[in-house]
MIZAZA-995381 format. One line per 5 residues: their letters; for each residue x, y, z of C-alpha. Coordinates in pm, 1 decimal, decimal comma, m for minus. Layout:
BEGIN
a) X/Y/Z; ...
//
This chain:
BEGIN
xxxxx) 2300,3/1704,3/m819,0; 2016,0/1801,7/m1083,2; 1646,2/1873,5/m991,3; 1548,7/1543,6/m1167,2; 1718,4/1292,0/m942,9
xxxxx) 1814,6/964,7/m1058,3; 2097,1/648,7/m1037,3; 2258,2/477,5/m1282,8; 2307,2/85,6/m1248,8; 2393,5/m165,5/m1483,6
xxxxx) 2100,5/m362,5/m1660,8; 1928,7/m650,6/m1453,9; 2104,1/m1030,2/m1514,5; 1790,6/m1224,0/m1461,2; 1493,2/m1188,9/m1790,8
xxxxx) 1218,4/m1289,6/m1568,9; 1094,3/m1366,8/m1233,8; 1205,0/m1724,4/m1242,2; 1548,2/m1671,8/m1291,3; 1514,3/m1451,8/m996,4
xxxxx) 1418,3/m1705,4/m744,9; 1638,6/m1984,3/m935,0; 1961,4/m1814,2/m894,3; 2010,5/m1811,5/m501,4; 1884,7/m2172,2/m522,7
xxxxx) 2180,5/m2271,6/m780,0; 2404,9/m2107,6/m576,9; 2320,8/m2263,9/m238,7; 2033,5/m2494,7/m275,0; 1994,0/m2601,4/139,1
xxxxx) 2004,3/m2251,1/263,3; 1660,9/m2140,0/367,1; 1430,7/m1948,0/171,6; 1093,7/m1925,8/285,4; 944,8/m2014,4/713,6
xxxxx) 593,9/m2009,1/730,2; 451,3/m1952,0/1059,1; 80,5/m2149,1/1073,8; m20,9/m1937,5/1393,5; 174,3/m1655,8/1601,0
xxxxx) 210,3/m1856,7/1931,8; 601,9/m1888,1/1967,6; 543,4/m2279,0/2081,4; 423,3/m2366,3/1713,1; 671,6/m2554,7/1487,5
xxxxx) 718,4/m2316,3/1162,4; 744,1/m2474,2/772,0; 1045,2/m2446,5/643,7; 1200,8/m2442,5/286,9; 1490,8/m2426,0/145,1
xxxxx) 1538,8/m2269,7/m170,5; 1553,7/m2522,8/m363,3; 1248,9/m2702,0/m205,8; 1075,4/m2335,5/m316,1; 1217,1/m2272,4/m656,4
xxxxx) 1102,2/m2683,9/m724,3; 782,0/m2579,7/m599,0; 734,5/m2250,3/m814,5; 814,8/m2490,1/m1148,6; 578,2/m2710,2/m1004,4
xxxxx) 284,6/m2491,1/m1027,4; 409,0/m2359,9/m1331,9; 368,7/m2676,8/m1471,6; 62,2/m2776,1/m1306,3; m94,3/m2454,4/m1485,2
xxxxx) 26,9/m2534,0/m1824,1; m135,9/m2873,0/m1787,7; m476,0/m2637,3/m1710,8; m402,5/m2459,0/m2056,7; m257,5/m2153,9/m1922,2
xxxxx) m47,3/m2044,8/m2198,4; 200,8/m1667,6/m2165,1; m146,2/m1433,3/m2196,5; m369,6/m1638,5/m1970,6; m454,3/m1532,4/m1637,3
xxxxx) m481,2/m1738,7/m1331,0; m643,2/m1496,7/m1033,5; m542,5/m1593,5/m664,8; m808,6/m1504,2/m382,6; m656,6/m1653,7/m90,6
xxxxx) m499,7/m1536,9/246,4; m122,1/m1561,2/256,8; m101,4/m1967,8/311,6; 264,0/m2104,9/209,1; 58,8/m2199,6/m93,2
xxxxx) 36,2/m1885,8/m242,8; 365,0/m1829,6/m293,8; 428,2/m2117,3/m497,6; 78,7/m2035,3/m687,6; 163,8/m1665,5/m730,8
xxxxx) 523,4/m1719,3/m859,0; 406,4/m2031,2/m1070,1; 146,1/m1825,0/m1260,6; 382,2/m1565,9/m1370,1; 591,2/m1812,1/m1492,2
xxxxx) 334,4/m1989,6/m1688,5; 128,0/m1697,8/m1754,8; m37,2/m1379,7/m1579,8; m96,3/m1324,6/m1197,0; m401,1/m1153,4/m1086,8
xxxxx) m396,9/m1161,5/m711,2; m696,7/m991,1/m557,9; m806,8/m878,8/m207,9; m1036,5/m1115,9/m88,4; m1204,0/m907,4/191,7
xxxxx) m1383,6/m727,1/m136,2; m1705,7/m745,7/m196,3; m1839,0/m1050,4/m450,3; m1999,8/m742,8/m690,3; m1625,4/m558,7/m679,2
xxxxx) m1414,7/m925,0/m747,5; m1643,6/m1013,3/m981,5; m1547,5/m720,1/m1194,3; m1204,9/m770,8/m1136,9; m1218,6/m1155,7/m1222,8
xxxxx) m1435,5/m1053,8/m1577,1; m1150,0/m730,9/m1670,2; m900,4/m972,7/m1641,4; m1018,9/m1255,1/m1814,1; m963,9/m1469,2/m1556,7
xxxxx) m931,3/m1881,2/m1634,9; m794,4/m2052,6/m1324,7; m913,3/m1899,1/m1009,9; m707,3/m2038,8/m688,8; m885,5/m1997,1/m337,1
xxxxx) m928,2/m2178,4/m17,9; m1191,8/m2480,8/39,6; m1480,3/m2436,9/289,2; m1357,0/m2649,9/562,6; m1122,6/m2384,2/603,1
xxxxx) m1233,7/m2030,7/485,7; m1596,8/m2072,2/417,3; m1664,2/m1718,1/386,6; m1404,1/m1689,4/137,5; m1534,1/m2001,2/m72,1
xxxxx) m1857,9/m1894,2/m72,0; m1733,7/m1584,2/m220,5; m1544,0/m1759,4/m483,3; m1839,1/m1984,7/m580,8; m2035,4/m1722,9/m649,0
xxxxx) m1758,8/m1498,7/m834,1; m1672,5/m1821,7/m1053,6; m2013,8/m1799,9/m1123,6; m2040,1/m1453,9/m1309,4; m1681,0/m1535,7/m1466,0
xxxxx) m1750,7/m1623,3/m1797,3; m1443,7/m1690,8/m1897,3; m1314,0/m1892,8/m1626,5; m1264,6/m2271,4/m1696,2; m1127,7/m2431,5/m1346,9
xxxxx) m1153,9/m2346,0/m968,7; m863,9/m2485,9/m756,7; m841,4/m2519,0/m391,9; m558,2/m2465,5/m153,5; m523,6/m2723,0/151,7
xxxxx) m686,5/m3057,9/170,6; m923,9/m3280,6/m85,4; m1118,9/m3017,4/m298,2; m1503,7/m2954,5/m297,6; m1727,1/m3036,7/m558,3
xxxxx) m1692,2/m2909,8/m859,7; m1314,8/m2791,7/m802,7; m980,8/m2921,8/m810,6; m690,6/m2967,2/m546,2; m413,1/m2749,2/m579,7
xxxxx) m179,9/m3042,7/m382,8; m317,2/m3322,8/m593,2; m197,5/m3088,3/m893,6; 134,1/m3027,1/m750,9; 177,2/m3392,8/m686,3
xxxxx) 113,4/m3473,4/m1055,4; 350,0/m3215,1/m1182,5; 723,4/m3208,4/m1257,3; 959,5/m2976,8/m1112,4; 1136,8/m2889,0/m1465,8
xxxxx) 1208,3/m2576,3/m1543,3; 1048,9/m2382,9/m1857,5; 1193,1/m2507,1/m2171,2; 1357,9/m2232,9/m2345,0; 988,6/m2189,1/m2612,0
xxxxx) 865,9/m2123,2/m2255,9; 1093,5/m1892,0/m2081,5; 949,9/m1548,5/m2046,1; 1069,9/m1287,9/m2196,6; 1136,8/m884,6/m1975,0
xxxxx) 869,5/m748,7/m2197,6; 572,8/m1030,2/m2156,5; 336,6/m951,2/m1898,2; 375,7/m1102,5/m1571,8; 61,0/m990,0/m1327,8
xxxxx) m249,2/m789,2/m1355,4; m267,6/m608,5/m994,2; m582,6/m421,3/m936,5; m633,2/m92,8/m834,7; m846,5/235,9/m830,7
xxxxx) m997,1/179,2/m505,5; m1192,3/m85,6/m293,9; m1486,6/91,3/m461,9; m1554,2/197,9/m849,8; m1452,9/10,3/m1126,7
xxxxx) m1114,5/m147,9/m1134,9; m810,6/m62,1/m1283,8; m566,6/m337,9/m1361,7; m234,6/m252,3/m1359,2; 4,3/m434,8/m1592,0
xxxxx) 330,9/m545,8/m1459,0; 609,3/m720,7/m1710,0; 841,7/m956,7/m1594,3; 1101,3/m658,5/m1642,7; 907,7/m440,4/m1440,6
xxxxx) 914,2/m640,2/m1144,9; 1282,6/m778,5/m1218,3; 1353,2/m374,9/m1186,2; 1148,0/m318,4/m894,5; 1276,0/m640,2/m710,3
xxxxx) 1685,7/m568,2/m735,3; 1654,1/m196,6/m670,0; 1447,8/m245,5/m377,9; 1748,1/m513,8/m284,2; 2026,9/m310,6/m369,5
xxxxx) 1872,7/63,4/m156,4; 1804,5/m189,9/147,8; 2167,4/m415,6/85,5; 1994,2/m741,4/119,8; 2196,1/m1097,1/141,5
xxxxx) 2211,6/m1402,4/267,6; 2234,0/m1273,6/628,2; 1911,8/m1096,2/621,0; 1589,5/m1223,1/758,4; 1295,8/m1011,4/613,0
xxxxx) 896,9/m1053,0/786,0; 654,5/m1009,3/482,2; 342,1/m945,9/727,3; 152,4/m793,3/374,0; m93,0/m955,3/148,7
xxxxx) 15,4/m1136,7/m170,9; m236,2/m867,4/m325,9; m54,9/m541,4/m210,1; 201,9/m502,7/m468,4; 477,8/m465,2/m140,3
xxxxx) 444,2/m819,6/m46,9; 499,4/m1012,3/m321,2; 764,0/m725,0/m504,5; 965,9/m577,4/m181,5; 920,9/m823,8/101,4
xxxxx) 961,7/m1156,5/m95,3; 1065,9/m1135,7/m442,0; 1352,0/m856,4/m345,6; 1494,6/m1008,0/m34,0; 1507,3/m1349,8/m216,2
xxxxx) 1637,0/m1229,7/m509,8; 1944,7/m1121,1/m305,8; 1997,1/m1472,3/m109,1; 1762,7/m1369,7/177,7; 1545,7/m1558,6/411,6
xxxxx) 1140,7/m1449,8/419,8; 933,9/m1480,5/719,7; 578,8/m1539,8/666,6; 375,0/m1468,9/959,6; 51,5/m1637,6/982,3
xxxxx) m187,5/m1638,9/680,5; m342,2/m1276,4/812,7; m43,0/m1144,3/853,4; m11,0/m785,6/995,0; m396,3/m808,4/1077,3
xxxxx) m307,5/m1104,2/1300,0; m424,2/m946,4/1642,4; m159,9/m1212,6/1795,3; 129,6/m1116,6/1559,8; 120,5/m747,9/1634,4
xxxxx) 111,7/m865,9/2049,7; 442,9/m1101,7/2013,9; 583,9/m884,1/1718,0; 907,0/m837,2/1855,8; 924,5/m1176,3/2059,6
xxxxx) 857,7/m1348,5/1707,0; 1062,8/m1089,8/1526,2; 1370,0/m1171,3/1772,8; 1299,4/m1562,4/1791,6; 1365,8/m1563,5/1415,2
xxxxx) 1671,6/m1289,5/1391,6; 1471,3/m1046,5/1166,0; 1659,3/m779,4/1039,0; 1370,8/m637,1/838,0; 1040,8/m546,6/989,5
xxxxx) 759,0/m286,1/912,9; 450,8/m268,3/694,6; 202,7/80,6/698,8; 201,9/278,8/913,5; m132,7/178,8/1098,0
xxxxx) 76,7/m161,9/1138,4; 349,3/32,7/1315,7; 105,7/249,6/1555,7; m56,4/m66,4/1648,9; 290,9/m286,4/1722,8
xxxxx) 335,1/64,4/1908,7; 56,2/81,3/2129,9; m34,7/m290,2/2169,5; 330,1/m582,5/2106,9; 388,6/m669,9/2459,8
xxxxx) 723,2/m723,0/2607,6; 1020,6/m514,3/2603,3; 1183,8/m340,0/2331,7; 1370,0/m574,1/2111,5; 1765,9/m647,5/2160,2
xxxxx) 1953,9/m378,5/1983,1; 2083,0/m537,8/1639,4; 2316,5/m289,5/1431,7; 2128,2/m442,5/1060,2; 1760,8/m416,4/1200,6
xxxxx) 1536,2/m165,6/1025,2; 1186,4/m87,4/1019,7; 1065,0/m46,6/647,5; 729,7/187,0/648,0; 550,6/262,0/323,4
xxxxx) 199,0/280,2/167,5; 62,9/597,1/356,1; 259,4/914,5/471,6; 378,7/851,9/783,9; 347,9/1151,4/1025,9
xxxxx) 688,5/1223,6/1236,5; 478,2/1182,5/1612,8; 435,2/815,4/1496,8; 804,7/789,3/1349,0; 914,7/943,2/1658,8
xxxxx) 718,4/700,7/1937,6; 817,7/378,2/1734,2; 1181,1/464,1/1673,1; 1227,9/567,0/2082,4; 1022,6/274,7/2197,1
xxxxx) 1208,8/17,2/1990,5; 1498,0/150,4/1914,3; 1443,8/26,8/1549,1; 1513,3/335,8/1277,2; 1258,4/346,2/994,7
xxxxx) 1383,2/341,6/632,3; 1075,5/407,9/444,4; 974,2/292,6/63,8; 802,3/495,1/m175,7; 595,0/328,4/m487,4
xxxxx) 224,5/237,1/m609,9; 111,0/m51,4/m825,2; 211,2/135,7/m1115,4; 560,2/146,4/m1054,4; 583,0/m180,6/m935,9
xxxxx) 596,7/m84,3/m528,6; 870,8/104,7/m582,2; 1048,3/436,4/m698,6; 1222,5/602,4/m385,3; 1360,3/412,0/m77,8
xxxxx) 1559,7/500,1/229,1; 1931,8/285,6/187,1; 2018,5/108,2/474,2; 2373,8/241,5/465,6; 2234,5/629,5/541,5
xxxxx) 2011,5/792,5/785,1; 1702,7/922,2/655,1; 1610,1/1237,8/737,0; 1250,9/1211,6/983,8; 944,5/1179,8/763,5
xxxxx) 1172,5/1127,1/436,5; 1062,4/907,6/167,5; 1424,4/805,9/68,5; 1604,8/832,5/m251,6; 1499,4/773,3/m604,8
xxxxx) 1621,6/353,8/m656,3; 1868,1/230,7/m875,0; 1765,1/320,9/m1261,0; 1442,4/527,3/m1178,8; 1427,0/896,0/m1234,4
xxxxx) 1192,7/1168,0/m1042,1; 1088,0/1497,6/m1097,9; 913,6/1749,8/m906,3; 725,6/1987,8/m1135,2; 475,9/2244,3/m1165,2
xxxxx) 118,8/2161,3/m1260,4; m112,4/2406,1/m1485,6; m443,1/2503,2/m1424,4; m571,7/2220,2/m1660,3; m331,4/1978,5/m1485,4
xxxxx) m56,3/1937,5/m1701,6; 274,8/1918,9/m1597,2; 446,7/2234,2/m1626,5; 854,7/2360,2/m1582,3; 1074,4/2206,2/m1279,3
xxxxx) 1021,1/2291,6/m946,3; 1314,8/2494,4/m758,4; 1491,9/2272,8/m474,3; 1238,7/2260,9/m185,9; 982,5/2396,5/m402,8
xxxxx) 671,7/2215,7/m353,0; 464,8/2006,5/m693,9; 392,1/1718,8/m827,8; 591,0/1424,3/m828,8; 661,0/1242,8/m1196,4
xxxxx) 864,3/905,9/m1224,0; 1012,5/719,9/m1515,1; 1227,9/375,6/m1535,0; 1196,3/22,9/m1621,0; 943,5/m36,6/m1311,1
xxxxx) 678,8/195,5/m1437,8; 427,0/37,6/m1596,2; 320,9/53,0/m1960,7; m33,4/83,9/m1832,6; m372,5/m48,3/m1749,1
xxxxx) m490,4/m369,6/m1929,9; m802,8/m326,5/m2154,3; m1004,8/m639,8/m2235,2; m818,8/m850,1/m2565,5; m483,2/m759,9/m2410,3
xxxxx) m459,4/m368,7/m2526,9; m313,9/m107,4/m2328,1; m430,3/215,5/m2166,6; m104,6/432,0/m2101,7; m63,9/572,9/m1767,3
xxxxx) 262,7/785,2/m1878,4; 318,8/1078,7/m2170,3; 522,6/1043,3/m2462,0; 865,8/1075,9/m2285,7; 758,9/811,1/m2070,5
xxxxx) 699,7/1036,0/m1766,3; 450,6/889,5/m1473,6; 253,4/1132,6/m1287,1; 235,4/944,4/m941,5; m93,0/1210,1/m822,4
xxxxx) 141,5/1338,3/m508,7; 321,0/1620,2/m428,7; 654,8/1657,7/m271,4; 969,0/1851,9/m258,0; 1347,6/1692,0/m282,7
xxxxx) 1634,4/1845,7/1,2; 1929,9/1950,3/m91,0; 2084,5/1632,4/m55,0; 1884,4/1447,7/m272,2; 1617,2/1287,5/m2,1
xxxxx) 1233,5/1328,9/m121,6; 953,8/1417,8/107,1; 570,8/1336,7/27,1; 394,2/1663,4/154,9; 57,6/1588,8/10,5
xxxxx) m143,0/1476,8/m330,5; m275,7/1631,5/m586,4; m518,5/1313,8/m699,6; m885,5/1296,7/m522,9; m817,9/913,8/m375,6
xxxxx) m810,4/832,0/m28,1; m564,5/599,2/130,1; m697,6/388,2/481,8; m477,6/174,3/624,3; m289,8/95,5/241,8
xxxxx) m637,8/42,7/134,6; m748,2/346,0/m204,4; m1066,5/438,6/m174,4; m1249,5/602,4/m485,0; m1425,6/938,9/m329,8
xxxxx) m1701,7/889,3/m586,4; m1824,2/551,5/m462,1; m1904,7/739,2/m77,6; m2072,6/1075,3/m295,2; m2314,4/834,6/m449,1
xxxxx) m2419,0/690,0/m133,4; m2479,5/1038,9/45,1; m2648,3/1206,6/m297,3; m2917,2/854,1/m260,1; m3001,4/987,3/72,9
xxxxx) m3375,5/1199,3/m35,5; m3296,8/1500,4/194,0; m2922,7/1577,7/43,3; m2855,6/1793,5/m238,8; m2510,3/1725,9/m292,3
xxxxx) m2186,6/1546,6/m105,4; m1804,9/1508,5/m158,0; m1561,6/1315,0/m5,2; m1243,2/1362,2/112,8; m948,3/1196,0/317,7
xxxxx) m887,2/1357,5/631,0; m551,9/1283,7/847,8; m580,7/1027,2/1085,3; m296,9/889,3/1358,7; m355,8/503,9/1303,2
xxxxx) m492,1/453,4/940,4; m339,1/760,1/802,2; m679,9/902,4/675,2; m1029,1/846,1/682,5; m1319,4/946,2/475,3
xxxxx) m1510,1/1259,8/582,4; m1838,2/1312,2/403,1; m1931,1/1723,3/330,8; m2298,3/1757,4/240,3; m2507,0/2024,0/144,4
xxxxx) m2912,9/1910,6/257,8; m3197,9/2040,7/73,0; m3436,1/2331,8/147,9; m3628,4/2199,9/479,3; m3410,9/1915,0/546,1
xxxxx) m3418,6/1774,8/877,5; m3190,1/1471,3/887,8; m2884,2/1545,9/1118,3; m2517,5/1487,8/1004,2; m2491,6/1156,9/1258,7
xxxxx) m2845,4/1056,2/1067,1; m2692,4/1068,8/755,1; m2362,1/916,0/854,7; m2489,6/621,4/969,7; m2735,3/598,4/625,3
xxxxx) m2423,4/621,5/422,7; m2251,2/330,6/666,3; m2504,5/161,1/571,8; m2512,6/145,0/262,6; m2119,3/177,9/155,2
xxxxx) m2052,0/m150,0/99,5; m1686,9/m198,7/191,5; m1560,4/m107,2/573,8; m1241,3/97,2/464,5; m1485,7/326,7/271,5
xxxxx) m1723,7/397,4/564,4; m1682,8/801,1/635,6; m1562,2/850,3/1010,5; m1785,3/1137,1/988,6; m2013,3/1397,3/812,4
xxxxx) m1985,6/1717,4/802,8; m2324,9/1990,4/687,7; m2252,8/2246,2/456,6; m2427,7/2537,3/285,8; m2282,1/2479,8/m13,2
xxxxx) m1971,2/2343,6/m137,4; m1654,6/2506,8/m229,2; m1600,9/2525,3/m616,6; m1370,0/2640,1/m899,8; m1382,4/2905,0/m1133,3
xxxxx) m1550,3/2629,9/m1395,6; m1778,3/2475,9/m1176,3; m1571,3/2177,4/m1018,4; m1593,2/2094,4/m661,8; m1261,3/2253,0/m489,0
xxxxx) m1134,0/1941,9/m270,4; m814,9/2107,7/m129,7; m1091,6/2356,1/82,7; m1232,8/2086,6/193,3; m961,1/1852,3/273,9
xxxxx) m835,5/2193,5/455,5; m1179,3/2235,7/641,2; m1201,5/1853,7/763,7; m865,3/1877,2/889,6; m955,6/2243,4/1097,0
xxxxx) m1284,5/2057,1/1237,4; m1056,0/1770,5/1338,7; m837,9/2011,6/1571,0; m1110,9/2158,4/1663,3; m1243,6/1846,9/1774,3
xxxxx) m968,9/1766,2/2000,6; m937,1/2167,4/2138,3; m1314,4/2167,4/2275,6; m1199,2/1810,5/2476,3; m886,8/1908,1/2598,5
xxxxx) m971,4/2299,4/2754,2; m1206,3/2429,6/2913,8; m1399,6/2713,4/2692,0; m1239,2/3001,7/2849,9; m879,8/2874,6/2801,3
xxxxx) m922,9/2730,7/2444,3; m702,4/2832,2/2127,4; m867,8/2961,0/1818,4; m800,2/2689,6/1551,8; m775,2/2809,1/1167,8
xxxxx) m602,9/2732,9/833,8; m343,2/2955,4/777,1; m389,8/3108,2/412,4; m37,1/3219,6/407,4; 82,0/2861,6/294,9
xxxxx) m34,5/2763,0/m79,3; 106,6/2409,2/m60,3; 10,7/2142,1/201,9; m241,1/2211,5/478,5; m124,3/2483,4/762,1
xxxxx) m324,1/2481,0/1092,4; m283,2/2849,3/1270,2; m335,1/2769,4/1607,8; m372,7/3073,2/1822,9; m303,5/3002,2/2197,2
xxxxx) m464,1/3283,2/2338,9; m586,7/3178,2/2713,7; m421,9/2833,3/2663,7; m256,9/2741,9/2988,4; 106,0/2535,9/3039,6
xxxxx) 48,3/2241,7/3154,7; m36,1/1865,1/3075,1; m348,5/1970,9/2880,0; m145,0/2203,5/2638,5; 169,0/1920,9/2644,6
xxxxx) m80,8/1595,1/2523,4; m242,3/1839,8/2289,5; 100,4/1942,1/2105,9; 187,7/1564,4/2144,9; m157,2/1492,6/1922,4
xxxxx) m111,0/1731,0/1681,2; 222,6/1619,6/1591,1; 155,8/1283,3/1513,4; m20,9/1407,3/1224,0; 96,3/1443,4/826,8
xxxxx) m63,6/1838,7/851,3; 185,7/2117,7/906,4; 105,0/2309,5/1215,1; 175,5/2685,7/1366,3; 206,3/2864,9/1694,4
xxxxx) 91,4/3218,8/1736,8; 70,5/3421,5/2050,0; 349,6/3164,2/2251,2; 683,7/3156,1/2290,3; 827,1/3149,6/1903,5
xxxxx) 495,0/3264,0/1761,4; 514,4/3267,4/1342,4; 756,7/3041,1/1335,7; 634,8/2660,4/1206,2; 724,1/2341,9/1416,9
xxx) 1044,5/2221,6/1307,4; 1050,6/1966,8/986,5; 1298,3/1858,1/721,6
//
């Protein structure tokens, strides 16, 4: 098979996203599409739908939104919790017009941006009997919109001043878009934001065939049908939840679970995961992996019945193998993971059901989509193919990659080069079998718990602080959220404020919680490049060392401590030399290596048994 791997399918039947969700329900219009589950106590009666009941509902809001003036270019934004709702509001927006759901746990400065980039007309949200917090956001944000003409209000008679989504729907037909209205593969479909919960958005543009792409690969790697039950546990605004847990599964005939409007935050869900996950024959579960280590450590009961079609799906942050490991032996579920961003609509690689991923693989490159792993220059461009299991940076093209980031008046800003080519800001290597692993990334963001996190956002913060001459951020590996912001700072000449001082200042005053640095670190001077430019890999090395180090100085006494270092042998990745020296056996030594490899980091042994030799991976 050739370095760049790719399949070949046939082209996609359906032109849009409504003919998606309207073919299943022509073809068997009482078999269940969508259960909602209001709470995550078992004794609570779920809402039901069949799929014609939810394709009705979808042209309902389409037509609901037409009668607000939303015409193919205007865009209705969504800042709501996942209510039953928002699935007919999301899919009934993209068929009138343009989606932009948005993460309503953001700040009112950061949606506020996101509502004016996008243009926003229609914002839909939740009243204040219900999610005050969240209304009072949305009053406010509607506020500094100026181009947004209507608020409307899921659940219940409307406030003041807005309108009520169910007195819309009531007023609206359920016919579906005349043929002037169809839309067309190429006319854009949703504007999902991204670049971080802090700095200035990005809004990625998805077309109706990007997601029509996304949606049938995603069904065709994981062989969805009608006897599938999939549990879409993420938010509406994560590109996975609406793309790979609900419009793919559906697409393909299968039934969607929606558990409670929080979803995998629901402390209750994640402690009767597998007795809800049972009670309703899922065959699909999963989310990040900071949803898995908590189902891990915290779902009571016992593991759940063996079922030969269950899988685990795991994507938005690397997943380290101690975590695939413990979940796979405790519940006897294997993990098929998903690779994808915004910009490629949520997907390029994914592990098929009919195969056994290697541990800590990424999967193969979906139907139609084509990856390469190249070489980058000095300046960053991409350079010749990489060798097979040669480490670089990972470049995708296909009909789910996006044609780039919307620019007020409806321009574009490409995110590809002239061949089309998307450089996705990781690094990875492909087996010889064809099966891609994610070793790293060569872009500055950080990823907590699924959530990007703009370094420059946290530097500002520390640089306010009167006593520090300079700061950079980095992610640092973490077990549960898969990294975590550490905070390097150089002080200035007689400083005296302490690196737990300064941490909490820039806690403080950071305004969102994903973004708050688990801790600072006090530097001479930072690392830099031959031209000048702060050299993150050092430092993303260094955070990870102080880590280990961390967890050496708790776990042995001083006299029987290894010596933790990077090892400089390996160029690619992060290495962690750990000498053993005085070290004993024992429990101490055993929970240590048990920590260590639960970890994305590489790891070596010196002075033990098999000393030069790295732990084993694929």
């Amino acid at each position: 098979m050739p370095l760049s791997q790719s399949t070949v399918r046939a082209g996609p039947t359906a032109r849009n996203v409504y003919d998606l969700i309207l073919g299943p329900a022509r073809r068997s219009p009482e078999a269940e599409a969508l259960v909602f589950l209001p709470t995550a106590r078992l004794e609570d009666d779920p809402v039901r739908l069949t799929r014609a009941a939810f394709a009705s509902g979808v042209a309902r809001a389409a037509n609901l939104f037409r009668r607000l003036d939303i015409g193919h270019e205007d865009v209705v934004s969504i800042l709501a919790p996942n209510l039953l709702d928002v699935q007919f509001a999301f899919w009934g927006a993209e068929t009138a017009g343009v989606v932009n759901p948005v993460n309503y746990l953001l700040s009112i400065e950061h949606l506020s941006e996101i509502l004016r980039a996008a243009d926003s007309k229609v914002l839909v949200t939740v009243g204040p009997q219900t999610y005050p917090e969240i209304w009072a956001k949305a009053l406010e944000v509607g506020r500094r919109t100026p181009s947004l003409k209507a608020i409307v209000t899921l659940g219940g008679e409307a406030p003041e001043g807005a309108l009520a989504f169910s007195a819309l729907m009531a007023g609206a037909g359920d016919a579906p878009p005349r043929p002037d209205e169809a839309r067309a593969p190429g006319d854009r479909a949703a504007y999902f934001h991204t670049g971080g919960t802090t700095g200035a958005p990005k809004l990625v543009v998805h077309t109706h065939g990007n997601q029509v792409h996304a949606a049938q690969a995603a069904a065709e790697s994981y062989g969805f049908n009608s006897q599938d039950t999939v549990m879409c546990g993420l938010p509406m605004f994560h590109v996975a939840g609406p793309i790979l847990l609900t419009l793919a599964p559906l697409s393909a005939g299968a039934r969607v679970i929606m558990p409670t409007p929080s979803g995998n935050r629901d402390p209750l869900l994640v402690k009767n995961y597998w007795r809800i996950a049972e009670h309703h024959n899922a065959t699909l579960v999963g989310g990040v992996p900071t949803t898995l280590a908590d189902i891990l450590r915290r779902a009571d009961g016992p593991p759940p019945a063996q079922d030969p079609r269950r899988i685990c799906m795991a994507g938005g942050a690397q997943l380290a193998e101690g975590l695939q490991r413990g979940f796979e032996t405790a519940s006897g579920v294997a993990i098929h993971q998903v690779y994808g961003m915004t910009e490629t609509a949520g997907v390029i690689c994914a592990a098929p059901r009919s195969e056994r991923p290697p541990p800590t693989s990424v999967g193969k490159p979906v139907s139609g989509v084509e990856v390469e792993i190249r070489h980058l220059a000095a300046d960053g461009s991409p350079g010749l193919e990489c060798a097979q299991g040669e480490v670089g940076a990972i470049f995708a093209r296909g009909p789910n990659v996006t044609a780039g980031y919307h620019r007020s008046g409806g321009g574009l800003e490409p995110v590809g080069d002239a061949g089309g080519w998307f450089h996705t800001g990781d690094l990875g290597r492909f087996d010889a079998e064809g099966w891609l692993f994610v070793t790293g990334r060569s872009k500055d963001v950080i990823i907590r718990s699924g959530h990007n996190i703009d370094p420059a956002a946290i530097e500002e913060v520390a640089r306010s602080h009167p006593e520090v001459a300079d700061a950079a951020a980095v992610g640092c590996p973490d077990v549960r959220a898969g990294e975590v912001p550490v905070v390097f700072a150089v002080l200035r000449p007689g400083a005296s404020v302490s690196a737990d001082e300064l941490k909490d200042f820039i806690i403080e005053n950071v305004s969102e919680a994903p973004a708050k640095p688990a801790s600072v670190i006090l530097l001479p001077a930072l690392p830099v490049t031959a031209i000048g430019k702060v050299f993150r890999p050092a430092l993303r090395a260094e955070a990870v060392r102080a880590v280990v180090t961390e967890r050496v100085n708790a776990a042995f006494p001083a006299q029987a401590r290894p010596e933790v270092e990077i090892d400089q042998a390996h160029a690619s990745g992060i290495w962690v030399l750990i000498r053993r020296g005085g070290a004993a056996e024992g429990p101490a030594w055993s929970d240590f290596l048990e920590w260590i490899s639960q970890h994305t980091f590489e790891y070596r042994l010196d002075d033990s048994p098999g000393a030069g030799s790295p732990r084993p991976t694929t």
